[in-house]
C-alpha positions in Angstrom: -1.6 31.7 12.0 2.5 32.7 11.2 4.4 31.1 8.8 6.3 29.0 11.6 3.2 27.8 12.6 1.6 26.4 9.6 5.2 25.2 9.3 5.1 23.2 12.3 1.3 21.9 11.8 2.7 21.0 8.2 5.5 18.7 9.9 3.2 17.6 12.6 0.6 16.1 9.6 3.9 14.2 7.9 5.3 12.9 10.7 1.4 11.2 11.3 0.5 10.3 8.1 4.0 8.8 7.1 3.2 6.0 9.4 0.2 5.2 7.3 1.6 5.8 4.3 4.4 3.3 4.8 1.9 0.7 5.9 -0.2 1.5 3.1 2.7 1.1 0.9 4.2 -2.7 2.8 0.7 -4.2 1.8 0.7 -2.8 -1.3 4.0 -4.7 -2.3 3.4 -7.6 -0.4 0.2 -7.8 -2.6 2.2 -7.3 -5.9 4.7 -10.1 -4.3 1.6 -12.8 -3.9 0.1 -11.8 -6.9 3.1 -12.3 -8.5 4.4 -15.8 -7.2 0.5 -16.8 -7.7 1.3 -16.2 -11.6 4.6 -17.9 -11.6 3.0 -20.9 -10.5 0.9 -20.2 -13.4 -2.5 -20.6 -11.0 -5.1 -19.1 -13.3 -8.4 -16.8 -12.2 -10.7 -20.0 -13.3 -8.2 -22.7 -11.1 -8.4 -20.3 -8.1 -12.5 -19.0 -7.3 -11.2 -17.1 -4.6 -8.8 -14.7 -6.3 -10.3 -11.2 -7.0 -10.5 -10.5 -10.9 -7.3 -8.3 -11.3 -4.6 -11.1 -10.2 
């Protein structure tokens, strides 16, 4: 394997796992964004069963 082609393999892996990562990284802030307006309306652990334990 040459240098240009580890180099292209290398670009090749970004260009599939940015896809992912930026998908991975929208639900990740959406989730901060409920959790957070969830606090703000000051809905507690014990008013809401279905909320996991780290909201």
């Amino acid at each position: 394997m040459s240098w240009k082609h580890g180099r292209r393999w290398l670009i090749t892996a970004v260009l599939v796992i940015m896809p992912f990562g930026g998908a991975v990284l929208l639900l990740y802030v959406a989730g901060r964004l409920a959790i957070g307006k969830r606090r703000r309306r000051g809905t507690t652990a014990e008013a809401d069963p279905g909320a996991p334990l780290w909201t």
